[in-house]
N, C-alpha and C positions, 0 to 999 in steps of 0.2 A: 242484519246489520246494514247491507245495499239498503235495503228500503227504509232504513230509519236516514242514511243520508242522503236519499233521494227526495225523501219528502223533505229532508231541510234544504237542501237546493231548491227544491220546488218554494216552498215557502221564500227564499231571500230571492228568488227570482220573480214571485209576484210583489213583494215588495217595493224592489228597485222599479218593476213598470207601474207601479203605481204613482212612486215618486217623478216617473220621469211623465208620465200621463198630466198629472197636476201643474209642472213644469210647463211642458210644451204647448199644451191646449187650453190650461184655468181649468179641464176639465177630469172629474175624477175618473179613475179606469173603470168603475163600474158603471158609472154610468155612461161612459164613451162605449162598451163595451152594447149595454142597453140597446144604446140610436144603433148602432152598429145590425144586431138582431132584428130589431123594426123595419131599417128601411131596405136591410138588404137583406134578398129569399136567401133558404139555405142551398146550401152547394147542393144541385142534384148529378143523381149517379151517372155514369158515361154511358151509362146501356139504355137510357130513356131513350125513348125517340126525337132524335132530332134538337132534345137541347144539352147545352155546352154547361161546363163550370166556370162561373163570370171568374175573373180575374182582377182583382180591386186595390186600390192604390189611396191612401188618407191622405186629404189635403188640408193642412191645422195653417192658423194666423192667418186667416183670410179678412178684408175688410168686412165690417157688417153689411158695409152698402154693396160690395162686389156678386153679382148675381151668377146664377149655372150660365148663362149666355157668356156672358163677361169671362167665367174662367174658361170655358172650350174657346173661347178667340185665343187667350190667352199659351193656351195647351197649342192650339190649331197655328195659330201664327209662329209661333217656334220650331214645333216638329214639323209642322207641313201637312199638307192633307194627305199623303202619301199614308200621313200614321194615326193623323187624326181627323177621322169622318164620322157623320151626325148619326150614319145607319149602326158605325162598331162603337160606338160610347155612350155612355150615361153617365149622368153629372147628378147628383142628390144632395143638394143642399141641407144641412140637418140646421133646423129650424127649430124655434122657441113654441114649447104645446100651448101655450096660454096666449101670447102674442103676433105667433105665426114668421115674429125676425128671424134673420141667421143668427145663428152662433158662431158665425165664424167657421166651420170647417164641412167637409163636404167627404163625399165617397165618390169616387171614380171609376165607373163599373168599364171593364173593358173584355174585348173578345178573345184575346192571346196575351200568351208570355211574353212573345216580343215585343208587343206593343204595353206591356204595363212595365215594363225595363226600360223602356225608350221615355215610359213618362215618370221614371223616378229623375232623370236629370231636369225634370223640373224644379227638382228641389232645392230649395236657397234661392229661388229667384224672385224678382220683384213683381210683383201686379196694386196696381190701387194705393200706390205708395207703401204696400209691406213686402216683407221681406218671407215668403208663402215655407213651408215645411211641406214636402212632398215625401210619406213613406207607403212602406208595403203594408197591406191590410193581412191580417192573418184569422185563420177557422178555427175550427174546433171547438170545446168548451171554455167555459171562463177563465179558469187556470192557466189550460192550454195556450189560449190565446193573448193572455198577460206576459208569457213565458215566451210567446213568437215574437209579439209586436217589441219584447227589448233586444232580443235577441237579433234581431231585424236592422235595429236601428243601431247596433255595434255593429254589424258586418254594413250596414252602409256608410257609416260615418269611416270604417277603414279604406274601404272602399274609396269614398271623396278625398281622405289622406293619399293615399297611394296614386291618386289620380291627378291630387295638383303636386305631388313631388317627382311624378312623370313629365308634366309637362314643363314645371321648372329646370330638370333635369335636361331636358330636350333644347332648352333655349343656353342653358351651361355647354352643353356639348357643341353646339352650332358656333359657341365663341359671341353669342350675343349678351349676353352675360354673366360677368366674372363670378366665382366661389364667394363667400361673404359679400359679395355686393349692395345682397337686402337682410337687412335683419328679421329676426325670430317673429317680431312684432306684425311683419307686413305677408311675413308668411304666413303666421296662423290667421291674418284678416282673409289670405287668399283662400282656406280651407273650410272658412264659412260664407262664400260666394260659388255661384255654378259654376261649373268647369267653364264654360261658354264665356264667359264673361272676364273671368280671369285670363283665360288666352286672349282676348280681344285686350285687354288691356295691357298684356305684357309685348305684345305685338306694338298698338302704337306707342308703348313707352320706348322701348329699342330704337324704332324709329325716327320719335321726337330726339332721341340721345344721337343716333346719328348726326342726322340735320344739324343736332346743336354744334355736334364737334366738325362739321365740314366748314360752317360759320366763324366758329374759331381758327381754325387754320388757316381758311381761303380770306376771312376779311378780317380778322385781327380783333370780333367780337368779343367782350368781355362775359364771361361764364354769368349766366342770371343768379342768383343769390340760389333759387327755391329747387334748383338743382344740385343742390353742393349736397342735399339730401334725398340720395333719389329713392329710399323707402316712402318718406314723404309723398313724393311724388307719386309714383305708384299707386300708392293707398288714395289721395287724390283721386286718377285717372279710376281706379276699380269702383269708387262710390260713384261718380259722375257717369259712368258704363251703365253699373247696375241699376241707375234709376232714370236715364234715358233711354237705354235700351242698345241694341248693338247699332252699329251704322246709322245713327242717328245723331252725333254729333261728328263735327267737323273740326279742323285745326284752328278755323278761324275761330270758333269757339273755344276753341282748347286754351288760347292765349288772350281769350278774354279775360278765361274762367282766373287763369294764372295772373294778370295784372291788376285782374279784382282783388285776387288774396293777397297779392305784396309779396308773397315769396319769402322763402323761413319755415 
């Protein structure tokens, strides 16, 4: 009886990664699963001499024109070379057999735990104008690893919940931002951007909100229209973040961006 419902879990768990495989990548699970076998050796055992088990990380939605140079800057300029160096990583572009292009996504072979956890917060960020899917790669047979990769990808998407309702949470407690303040809508945008970017973004929105209100008080400034929504704004500032980059814009731009739009 166990194993008549085991294999039916088995079966609706290969299922769902398959749906979710077609979904995320255009690409089907078996044959994602395919490239997967080709470009990457199998795990060898711990008792070999002297070599390791790579630790691998799938990166889906990448530009076609975005190269493996392009995405280690990409990887390296973020985490830093502390975590990202040329000797502990490999980048494998998976390529079209007949025309030699990307396809868009890539394997990211790494040397430790640590360092393939440090670059799952890659995920959801921008490179090449998209918006990159950074997850864990998973072994074993094909079932097996249909059954990891969703499995994988419900424990990191709670994981990104839990981690932008921390930090909203953290900016609630400090008194920087009221209970209902932002609606549902600017929340869930914040849950599909990197942690990195939504805290840089809820930082200068607080900020800009200060400023506004010391303006109001101290000169008898009338409230700008495009504030009287500040989900608006927010959602704003997080798209403008994600596709500049952190510390790359400035205020003076900030109220450029804002008197281009008109505000509303």
């Amino acid at each position: 009886k166990n194993d008549k419902l085991n294999s039916k879990e088995r079966r609706s768990a290969k299922r769902k990664a398959e749906a979710i495989a077609v979904e995320e990548t255009g690409t089907a699970a078996t044959e994602l699963i395919e490239w997967y076998e080709k470009i990457v050796p199998p795990a060898v055992n711990s008792n070999s001499k002297g070599k390791k088990i790579p630790y691998i990380v799938f990166v889906g939605q990448l530009s076609y024109s975005t190269t493996a140079d392009q995405l280690f800057g990409h990887f390296h300029g973020t985490l830093g070379s502390d975590v990202i160096k040329e000797e502990t990583v490999k980048i494998r572009l998976l390529t079209d057999s007949k025309t030699k292009k990307s396809r868009g996504m890539a394997f990211v072979e790494l040397d430790s735990p640590e360092t393939m956890y440090e670059c799952l917060k890659m995920h959801l960020t921008h490179l090449d104008g998209r918006r990159i899917n950074v997850e864990r790669s998973a072994g074993g047979g094909a079932t097996a690893k249909k059954a990891r990769i969703s499995t994988y990808r419900e424990s990191q998407s709670n994981y990104i919940s839990e981690t932008m309702d921390s930090i909203l949470s953290s900016f609630i407690k400090n008194g920087e931002i009221v209970p209902e303040e932002l609606d549902e809508g600017v929340i869930g945008l914040c849950k599909r951007h990197s942690a990195t970017v939504v805290e840089a973004a809820l930082k200068e929105y607080v900020e800009e909100k200060k400023e506004r209100k010391i303006k109001k008080e101290t000169l008898g400034e009338k409230e700008e229209e495009e504030f009287r929504n500040p989900s608006a704004f927010l959602t704003h500032m997080i798209g403008r973040i994600a596709e500049e980059g952190i510390g790359n814009s400035s205020k003076g731009r900030g109220s450029r961006d804002r008197n281009d739009d008109g505000g509303g």
